[in-house]
Structures are given as structure tokens and as C-alpha cells.
C-alpha positions in Angstrom: 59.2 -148.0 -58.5 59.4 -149.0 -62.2 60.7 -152.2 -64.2 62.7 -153.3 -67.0 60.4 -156.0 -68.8 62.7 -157.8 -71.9 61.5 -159.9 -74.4 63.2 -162.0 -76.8 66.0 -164.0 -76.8 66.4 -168.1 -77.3 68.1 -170.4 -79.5 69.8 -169.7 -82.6 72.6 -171.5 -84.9 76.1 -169.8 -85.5 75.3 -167.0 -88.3 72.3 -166.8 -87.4 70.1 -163.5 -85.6 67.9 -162.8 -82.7 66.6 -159.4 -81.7 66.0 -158.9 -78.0 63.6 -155.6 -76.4 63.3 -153.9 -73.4 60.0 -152.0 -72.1 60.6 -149.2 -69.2 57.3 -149.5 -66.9 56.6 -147.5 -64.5 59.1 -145.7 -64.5 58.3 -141.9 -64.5 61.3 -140.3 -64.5 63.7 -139.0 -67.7 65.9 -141.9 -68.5 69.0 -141.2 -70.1 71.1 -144.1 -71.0 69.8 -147.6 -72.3 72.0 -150.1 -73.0 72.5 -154.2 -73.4 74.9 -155.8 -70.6 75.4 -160.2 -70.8 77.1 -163.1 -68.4 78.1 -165.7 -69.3 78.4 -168.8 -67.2 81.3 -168.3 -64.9 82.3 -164.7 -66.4 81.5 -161.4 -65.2 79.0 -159.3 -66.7 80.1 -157.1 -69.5 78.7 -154.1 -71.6 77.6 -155.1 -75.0 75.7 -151.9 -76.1 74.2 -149.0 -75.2 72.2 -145.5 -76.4 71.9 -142.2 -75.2 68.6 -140.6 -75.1 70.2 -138.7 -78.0 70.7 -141.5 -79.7 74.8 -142.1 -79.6 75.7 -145.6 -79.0 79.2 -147.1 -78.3 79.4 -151.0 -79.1 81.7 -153.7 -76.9 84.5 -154.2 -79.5 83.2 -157.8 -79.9 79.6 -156.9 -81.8 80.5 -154.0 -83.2 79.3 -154.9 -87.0 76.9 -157.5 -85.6 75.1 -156.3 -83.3 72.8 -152.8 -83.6 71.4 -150.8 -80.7 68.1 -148.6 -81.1 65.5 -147.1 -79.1 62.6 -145.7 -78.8 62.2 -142.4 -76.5 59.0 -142.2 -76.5 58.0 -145.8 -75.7 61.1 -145.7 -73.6 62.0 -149.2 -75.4 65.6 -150.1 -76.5 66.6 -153.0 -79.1 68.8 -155.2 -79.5 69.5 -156.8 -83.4 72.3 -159.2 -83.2 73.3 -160.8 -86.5 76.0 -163.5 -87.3 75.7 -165.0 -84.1 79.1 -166.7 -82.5 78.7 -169.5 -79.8 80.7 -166.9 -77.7 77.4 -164.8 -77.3 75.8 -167.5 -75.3 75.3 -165.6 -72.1 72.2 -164.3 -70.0 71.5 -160.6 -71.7 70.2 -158.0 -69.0 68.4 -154.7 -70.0 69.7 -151.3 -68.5 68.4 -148.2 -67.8 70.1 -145.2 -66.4 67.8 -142.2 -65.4 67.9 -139.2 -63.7 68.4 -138.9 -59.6 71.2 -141.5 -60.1 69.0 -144.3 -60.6 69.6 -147.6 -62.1 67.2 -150.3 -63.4 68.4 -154.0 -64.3 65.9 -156.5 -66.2 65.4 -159.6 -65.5 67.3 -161.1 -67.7 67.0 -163.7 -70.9 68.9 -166.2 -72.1 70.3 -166.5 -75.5 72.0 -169.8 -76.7 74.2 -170.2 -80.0 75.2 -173.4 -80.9 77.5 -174.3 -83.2 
């Protein structure tokens, strides 16, 4: 079946930095696209990041010079460094994992809290 397993995440002060990970197991076919997704309370949830097994990324408009996307293919582990933290990236962040056959894989979520 196979499983996104995150780790990371918590409390932080504005302008400060978290890094979050995400571990594919189990999962034995290719995976192509990884990528970061969050909701927040009452909001629908959005892209933040993601990677290509080639390693191109596109960035949500609101962490592009804060937050960086990496991965590691043969670990099948994506990252997540977010820097400069805004109160506005309070949300529940989700793993993703796009691989071949069409199939999609959502963590379990972890919360990350910026207070002010």
C-alpha cells in the first residue's frame, strides 16, 4: 500500500524557522512529484511547494524566498526549510507524493504554529 510518514513541525516565533520531512514507505513504485500542501483553520488546502524527481520546484507565491523544497530520490524523502516564519503559516502541513499508475499519497499531517 505504502505511506507518507512526516516529521517535524511545532511552535515557532515570527522570523523564526522550522524544517519539516517526509519518508515514502512502502511504497514501491517510481514516484514522481513531491511536494508540501497546508490548511489552515477554516481555509482550503493550498500548495506550498513541490519537486520533481528531477529536481524542479515551483513555490506558492507566498514562500517563495522563505521557504526551500529538497529531496532526496533515493531515500524517497522531501524537505521542507521554512525561514522567517509569518503567523499566516499557521496551518496543518500535509506531505504529497505523486507516483506512477496515477497514484496519490497524503501524510498525515503536522501542525505548525507561529505566534506573533
Amino acid at each position: 500500500q505504502g505511506k507518507l510518514v512526516e516529521s517535524g513541525g511545532g511552535s515557532v516565533q515570527a522570523g523564526g524557522s522550522l524544517g519539516l520531512s517526509c519518508a515514502a514507505s512502502g511504497i514501491i513504485i517510481r514516484i514522481n512529484t513531491m511536494g508540501w500542501y497546508r490548511q489552515a483553520p477554516g481555509k482550503q488546502r493550498e500548495l506550498v511547494a513541490r519537486i520533481t524527481s528531477g529536481g524542479s520546484t515551483n513555490y506558492a507565491d507566498f514562500v517563495k524566498g522563505r521557504f526551500t523544497i529538497s529531496r532526496d530520490n533515493a531515500e524517497n524523502t522531501v524537505y521542507l526549510q521554512m525561514s522567517n516564519m509569518k503567523p499566516e503559516d499557521t496551518a496543518v502541513y500535509y506531505c504529497n507524493a505523486l507516483a506512477t499508475f496515477s497514484r496519490e499519497y497524503w501524510g498525515q499531517g503536522t501542525q505548525v504554529t507561529v505566534s506573533s
